[in-house]
N, CA, C and O of each residue as an XYZ file, in Angstrom:
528
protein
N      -6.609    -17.221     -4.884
C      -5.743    -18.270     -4.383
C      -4.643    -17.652     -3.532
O      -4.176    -16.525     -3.698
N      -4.128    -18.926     -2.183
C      -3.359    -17.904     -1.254
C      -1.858    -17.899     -2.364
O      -1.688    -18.284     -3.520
N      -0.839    -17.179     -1.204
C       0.696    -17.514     -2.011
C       0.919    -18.825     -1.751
O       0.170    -19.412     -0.970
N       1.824    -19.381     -2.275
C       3.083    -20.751     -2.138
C       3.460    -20.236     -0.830
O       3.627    -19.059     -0.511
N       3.585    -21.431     -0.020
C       4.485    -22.006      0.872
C       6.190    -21.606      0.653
O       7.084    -21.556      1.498
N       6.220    -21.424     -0.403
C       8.001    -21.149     -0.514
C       7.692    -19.049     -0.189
O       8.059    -18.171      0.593
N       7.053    -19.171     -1.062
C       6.447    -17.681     -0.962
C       6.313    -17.049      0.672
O       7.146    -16.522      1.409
N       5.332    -17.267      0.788
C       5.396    -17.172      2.755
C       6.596    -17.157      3.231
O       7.147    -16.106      3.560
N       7.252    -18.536      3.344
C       8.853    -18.437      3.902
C       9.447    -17.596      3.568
O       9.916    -16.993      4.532
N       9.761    -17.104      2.460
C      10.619    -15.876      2.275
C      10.296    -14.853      2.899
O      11.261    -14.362      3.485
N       9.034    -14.124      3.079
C       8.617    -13.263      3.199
C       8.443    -13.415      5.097
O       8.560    -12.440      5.840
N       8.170    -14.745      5.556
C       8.512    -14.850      6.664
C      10.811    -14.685      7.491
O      11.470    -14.407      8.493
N      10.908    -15.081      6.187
C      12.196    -14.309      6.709
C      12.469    -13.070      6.269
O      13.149    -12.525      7.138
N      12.304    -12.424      5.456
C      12.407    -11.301      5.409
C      11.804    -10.041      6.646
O      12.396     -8.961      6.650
N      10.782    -10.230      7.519
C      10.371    -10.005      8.280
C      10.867    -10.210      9.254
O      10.883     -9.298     10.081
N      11.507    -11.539      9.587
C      12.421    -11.556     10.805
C      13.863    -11.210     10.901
O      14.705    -11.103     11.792
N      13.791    -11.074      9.543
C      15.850    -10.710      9.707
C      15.660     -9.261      9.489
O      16.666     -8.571      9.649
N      14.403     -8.580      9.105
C      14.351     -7.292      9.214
C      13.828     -6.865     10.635
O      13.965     -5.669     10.890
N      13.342     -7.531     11.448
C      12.631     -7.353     12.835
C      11.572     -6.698     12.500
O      11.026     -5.969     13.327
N      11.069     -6.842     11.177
C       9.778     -6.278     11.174
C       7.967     -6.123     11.184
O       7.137     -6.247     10.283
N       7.874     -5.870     12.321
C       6.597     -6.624     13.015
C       5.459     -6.285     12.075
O       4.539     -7.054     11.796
N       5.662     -4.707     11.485
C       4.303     -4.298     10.489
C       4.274     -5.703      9.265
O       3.253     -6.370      9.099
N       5.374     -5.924      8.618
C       5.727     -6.840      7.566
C       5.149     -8.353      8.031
O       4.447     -9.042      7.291
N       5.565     -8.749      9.383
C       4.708     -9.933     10.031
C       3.273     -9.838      9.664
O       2.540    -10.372      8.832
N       3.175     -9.101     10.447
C       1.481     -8.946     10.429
C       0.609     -8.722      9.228
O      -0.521     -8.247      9.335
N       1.222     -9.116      7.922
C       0.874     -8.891      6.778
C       0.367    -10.126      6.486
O      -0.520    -10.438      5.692
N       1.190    -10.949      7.393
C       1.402    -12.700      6.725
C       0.372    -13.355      8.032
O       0.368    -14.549      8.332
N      -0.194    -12.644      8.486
C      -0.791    -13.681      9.631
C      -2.151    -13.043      9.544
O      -2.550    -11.892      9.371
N      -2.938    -14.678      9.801
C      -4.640    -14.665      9.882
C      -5.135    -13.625     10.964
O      -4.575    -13.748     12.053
N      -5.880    -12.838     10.887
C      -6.183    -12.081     12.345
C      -6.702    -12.912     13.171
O      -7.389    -12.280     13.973
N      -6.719    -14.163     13.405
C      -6.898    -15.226     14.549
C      -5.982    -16.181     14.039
O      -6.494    -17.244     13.687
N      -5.003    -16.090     13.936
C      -3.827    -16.746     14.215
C      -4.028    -17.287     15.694
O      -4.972    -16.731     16.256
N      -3.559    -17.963     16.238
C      -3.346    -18.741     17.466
C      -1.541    -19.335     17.560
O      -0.962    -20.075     16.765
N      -1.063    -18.756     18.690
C       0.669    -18.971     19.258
C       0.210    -19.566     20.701
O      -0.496    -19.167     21.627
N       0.863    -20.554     20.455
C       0.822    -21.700     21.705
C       0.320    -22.905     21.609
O      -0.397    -23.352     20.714
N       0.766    -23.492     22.678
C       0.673    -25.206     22.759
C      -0.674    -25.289     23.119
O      -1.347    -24.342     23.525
N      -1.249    -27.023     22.883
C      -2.844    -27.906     23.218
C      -3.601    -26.669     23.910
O      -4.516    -26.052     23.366
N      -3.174    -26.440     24.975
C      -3.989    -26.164     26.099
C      -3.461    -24.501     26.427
O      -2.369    -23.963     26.607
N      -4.684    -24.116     26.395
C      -4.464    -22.006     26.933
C      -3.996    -21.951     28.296
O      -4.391    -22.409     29.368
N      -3.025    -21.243     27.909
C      -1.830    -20.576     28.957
C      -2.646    -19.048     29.125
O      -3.757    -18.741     28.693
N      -1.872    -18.391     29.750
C      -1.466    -16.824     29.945
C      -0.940    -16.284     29.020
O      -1.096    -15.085     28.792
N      -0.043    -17.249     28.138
C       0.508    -16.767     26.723
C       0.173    -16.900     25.917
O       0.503    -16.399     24.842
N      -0.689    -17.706     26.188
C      -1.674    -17.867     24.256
C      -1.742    -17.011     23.667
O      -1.901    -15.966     24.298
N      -1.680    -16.932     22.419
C      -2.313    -15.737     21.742
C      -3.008    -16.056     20.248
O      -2.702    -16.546     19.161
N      -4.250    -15.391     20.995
C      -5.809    -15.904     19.735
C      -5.645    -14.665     18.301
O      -6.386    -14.803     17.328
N      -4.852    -13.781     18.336
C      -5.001    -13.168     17.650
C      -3.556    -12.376     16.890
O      -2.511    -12.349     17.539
N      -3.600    -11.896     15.808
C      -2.437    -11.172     14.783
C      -2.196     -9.915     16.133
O      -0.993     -9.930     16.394
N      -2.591     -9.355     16.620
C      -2.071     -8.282     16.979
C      -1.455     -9.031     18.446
O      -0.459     -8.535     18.971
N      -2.145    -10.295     19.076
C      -1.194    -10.891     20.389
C      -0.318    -11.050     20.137
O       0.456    -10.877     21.080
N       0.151    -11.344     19.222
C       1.188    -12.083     18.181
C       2.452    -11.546     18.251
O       3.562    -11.955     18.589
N       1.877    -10.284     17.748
C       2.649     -8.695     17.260
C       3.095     -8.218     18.471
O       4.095     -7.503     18.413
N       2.609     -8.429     19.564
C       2.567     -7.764     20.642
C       3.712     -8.612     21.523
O       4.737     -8.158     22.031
N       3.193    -10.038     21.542
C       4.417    -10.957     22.190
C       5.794    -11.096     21.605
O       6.670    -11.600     22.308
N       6.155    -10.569     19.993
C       7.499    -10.612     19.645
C       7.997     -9.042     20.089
O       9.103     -8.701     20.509
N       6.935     -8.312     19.876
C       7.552     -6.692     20.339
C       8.009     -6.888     21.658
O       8.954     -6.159     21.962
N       7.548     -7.783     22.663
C       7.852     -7.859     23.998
C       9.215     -8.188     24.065
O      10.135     -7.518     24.535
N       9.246     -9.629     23.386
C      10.660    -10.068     23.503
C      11.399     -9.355     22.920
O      12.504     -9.813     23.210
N      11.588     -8.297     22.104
C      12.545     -7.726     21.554
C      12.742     -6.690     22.410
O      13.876     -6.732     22.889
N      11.946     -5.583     22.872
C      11.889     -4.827     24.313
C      12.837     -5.923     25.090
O      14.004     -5.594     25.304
N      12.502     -6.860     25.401
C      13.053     -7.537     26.462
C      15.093     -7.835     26.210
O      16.037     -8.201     26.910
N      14.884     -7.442     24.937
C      16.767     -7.754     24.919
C      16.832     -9.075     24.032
O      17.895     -9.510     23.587
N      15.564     -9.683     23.814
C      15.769    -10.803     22.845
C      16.129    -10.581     21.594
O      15.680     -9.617     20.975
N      17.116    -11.576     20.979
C      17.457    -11.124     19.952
C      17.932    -12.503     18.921
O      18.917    -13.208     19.141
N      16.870    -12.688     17.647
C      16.919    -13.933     17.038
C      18.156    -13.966     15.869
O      18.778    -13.001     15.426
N      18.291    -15.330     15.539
C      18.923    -15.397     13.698
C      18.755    -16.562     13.371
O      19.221    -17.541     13.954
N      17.735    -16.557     11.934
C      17.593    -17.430     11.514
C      18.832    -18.696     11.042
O      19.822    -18.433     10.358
N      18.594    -19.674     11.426
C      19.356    -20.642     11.357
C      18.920    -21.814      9.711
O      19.620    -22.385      8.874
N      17.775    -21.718      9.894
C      17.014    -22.905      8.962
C      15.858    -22.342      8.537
O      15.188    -21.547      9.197
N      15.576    -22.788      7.307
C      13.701    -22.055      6.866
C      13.531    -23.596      6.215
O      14.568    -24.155      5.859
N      12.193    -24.329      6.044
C      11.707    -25.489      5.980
C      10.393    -25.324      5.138
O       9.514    -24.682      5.713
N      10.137    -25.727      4.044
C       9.119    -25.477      3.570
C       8.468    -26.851      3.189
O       8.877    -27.694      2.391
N       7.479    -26.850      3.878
C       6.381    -28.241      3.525
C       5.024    -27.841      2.906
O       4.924    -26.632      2.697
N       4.194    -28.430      2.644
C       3.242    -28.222      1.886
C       2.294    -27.160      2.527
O       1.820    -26.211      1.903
N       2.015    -27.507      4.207
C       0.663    -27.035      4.573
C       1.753    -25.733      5.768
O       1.127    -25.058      6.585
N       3.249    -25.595      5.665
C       3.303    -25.381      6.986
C       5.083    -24.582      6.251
O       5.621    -24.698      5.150
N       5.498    -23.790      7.567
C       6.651    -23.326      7.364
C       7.664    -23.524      8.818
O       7.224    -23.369      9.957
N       8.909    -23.848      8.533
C       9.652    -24.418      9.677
C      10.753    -23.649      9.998
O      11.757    -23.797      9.302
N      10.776    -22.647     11.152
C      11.956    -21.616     11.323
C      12.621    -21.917     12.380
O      12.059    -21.909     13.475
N      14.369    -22.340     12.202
C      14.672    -23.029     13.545
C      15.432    -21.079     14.018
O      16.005    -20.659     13.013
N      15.467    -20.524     14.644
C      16.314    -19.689     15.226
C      17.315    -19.799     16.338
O      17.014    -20.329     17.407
N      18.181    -19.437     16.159
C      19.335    -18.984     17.283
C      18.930    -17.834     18.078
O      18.956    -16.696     17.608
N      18.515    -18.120     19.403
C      18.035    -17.304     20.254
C      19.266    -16.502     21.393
O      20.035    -17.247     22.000
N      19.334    -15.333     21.552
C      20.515    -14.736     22.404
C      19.344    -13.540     23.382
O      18.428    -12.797     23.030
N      19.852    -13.802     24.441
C      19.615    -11.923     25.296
C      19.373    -13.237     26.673
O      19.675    -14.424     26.789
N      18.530    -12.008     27.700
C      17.902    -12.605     29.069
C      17.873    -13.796     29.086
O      17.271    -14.338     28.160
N      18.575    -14.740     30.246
C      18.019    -15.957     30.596
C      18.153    -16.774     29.612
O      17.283    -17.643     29.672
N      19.244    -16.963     28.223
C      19.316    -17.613     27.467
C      20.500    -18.139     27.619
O      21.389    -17.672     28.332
N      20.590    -19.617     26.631
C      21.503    -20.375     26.686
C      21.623    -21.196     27.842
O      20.885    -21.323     28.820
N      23.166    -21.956     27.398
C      23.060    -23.239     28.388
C      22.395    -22.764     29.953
O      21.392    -23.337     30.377
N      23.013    -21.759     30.671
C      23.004    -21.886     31.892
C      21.513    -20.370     32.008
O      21.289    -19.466     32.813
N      21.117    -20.657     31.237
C      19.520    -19.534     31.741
C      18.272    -20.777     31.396
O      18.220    -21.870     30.832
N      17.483    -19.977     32.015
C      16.210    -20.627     31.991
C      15.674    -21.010     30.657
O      14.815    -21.885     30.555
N      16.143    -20.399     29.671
C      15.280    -20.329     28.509
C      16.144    -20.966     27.251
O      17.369    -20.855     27.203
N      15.282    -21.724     26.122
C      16.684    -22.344     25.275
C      17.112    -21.467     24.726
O      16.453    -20.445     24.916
N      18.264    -21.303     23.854
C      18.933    -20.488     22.842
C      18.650    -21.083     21.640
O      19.141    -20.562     20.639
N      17.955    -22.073     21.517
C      17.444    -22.559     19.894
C      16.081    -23.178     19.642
O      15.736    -24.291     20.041
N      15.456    -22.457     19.042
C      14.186    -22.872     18.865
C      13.850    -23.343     18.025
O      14.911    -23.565     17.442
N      12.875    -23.831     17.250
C      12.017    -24.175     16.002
C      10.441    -23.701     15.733
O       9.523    -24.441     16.087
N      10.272    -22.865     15.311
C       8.704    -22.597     15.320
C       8.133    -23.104     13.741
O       8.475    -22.928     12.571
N       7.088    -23.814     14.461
C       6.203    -24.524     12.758
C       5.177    -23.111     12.434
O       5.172    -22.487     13.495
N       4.641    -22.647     11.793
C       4.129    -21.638     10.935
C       3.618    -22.549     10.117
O       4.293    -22.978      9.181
N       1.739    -23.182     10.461
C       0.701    -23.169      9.685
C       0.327    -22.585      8.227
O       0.227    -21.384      8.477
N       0.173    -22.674      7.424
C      -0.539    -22.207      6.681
C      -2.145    -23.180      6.277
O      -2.432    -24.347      6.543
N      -2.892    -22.161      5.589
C      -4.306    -22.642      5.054
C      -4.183    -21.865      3.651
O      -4.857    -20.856      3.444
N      -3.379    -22.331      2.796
C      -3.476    -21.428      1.806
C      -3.315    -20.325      1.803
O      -3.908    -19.835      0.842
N      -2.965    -19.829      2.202
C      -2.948    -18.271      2.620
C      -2.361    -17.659      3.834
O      -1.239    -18.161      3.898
N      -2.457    -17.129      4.486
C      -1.728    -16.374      6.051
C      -1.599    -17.983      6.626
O      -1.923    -19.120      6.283
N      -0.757    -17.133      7.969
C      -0.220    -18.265      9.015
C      -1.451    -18.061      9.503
O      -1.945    -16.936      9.574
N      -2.252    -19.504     10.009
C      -3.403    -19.070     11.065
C      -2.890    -20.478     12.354
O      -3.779    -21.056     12.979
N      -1.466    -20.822     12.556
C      -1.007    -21.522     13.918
C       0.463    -21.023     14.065
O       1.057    -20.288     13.276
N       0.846    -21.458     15.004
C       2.218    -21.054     15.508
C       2.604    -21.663     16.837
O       2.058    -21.360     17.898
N       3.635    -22.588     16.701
C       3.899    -23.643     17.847
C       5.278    -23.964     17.539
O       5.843    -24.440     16.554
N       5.844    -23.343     19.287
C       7.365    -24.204     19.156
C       7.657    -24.778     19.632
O       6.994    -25.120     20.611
N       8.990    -25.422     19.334
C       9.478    -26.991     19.829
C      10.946    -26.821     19.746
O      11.663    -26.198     18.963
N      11.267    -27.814     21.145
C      12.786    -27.237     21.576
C      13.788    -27.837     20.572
O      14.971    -27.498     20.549
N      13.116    -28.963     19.545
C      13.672    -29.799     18.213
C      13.564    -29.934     17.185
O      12.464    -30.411     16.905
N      14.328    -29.710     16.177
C      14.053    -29.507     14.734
C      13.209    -30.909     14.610
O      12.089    -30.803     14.111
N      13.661    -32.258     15.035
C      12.907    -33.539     14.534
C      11.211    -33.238     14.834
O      10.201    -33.320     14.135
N      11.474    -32.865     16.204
C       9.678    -32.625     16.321
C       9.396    -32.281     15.806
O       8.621    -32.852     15.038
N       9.848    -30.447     15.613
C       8.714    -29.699     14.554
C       8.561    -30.027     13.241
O       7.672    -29.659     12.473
N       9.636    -30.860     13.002
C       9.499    -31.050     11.488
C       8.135    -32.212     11.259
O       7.313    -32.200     10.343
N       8.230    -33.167     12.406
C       7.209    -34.363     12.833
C       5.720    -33.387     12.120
O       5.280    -33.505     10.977
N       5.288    -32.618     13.027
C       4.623    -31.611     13.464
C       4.000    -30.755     12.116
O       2.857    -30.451     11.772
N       4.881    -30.611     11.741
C       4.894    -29.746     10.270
C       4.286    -30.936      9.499
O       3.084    -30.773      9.287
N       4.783    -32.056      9.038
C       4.002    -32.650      8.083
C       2.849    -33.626      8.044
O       2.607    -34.485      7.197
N       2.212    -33.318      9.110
C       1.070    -33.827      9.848
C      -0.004    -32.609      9.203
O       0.431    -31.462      9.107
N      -1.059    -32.842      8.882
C      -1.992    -32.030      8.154
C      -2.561    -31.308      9.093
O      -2.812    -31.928     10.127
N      -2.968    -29.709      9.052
C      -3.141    -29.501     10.359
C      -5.059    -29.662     10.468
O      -5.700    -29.641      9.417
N      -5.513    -29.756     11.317
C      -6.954    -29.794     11.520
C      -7.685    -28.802     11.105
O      -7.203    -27.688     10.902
N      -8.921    -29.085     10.931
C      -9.703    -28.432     10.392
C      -9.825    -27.113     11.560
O      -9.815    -27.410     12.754
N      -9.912    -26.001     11.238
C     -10.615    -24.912     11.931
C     -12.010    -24.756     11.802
O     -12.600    -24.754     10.722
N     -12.629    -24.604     13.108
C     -14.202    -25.124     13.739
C     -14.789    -23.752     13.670
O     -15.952    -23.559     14.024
C-alpha cells in the first residue's frame, strides 16, 4: 500500500524547503507528467524531466517558499512564493503559484499549475483520470 496523502505532503515539503531534488525524485512516478492539456516544449513525461526543469529554475536564480500545503484525498496542493528573474508584479512571470501534485496511492504521477489557489484547489478535488 502507497503512503497517506498527509505523508507525501510532508515529505513533499521537506524536499522543497530543503531544495532537494534527489529527495523529490523519491516521491515521483518515473512517468510523472508536468504540464497543462496539451504538449508544449515544457512538458515533462518523466521523473528525471521533472528533476531537470526545477534544477533549471534554480540555476536560473529562481527561488521558492512555501506558503500553503493542502492535502486532499487523491492530490497535494503547494501554493509557493516565487522570487528571482522576471518575477513579480512588473516581470513576465507570477511570483505566486499553486501546483496540484497527483497522487495514485503512491508517488506523484501529475503536476499542474495554476496562477490560483481557488482553481487548483477546484482541480485537486476532481478525481484524477484513469491512466491509459
Amino acid at each position: 500500500m502507497g503512503e497517506t496523502a498527509q505523508t507525501i505532503a510532508a515529505r513533499l515539503q521537506e524536499a522543497f524547503e530543503a531544495g532537494d531534488l534527489a529527495q523529490l525524485g523519491t516521491l515521483l512516478d518515473p512517468g510523472v507528467r508536468w504540464g497543462g492539456k496539451e504538449d508544449t516544449p515544457q512538458t515533462c513525461h518523466s521523473c528525471s524531466d521533472v528533476l531537470v526543469w526545477y534544477g533549471r529554475l534554480s540555476a536560473e536564480g529562481v527561488r521558492s517558499r512555501i506558503t500553503e500545503t493542502i492535502v486532499r484525498d487523491e492530490a497535494v496542493v503547494l501554493g509557493f512564493d516565487l522570487a528571482g528573474p522576471e518575477r513579480g508584479p512588473d516581470g513576465e512571470r507570477p511570483n505566486q503559484i499553486f501546483q496540484v501534485f497527483r497522487l495514485s496511492g503512491g508517488p506523484v504521477t501529475d503536476i499542474r499549475g495554476y496562477p490560483q489557489r481557488a482553481l487548483a484547489l477546484a482541480v485537486a478535488d476532481v478525481p484524477a483520470p484513469t491512466r491509459g
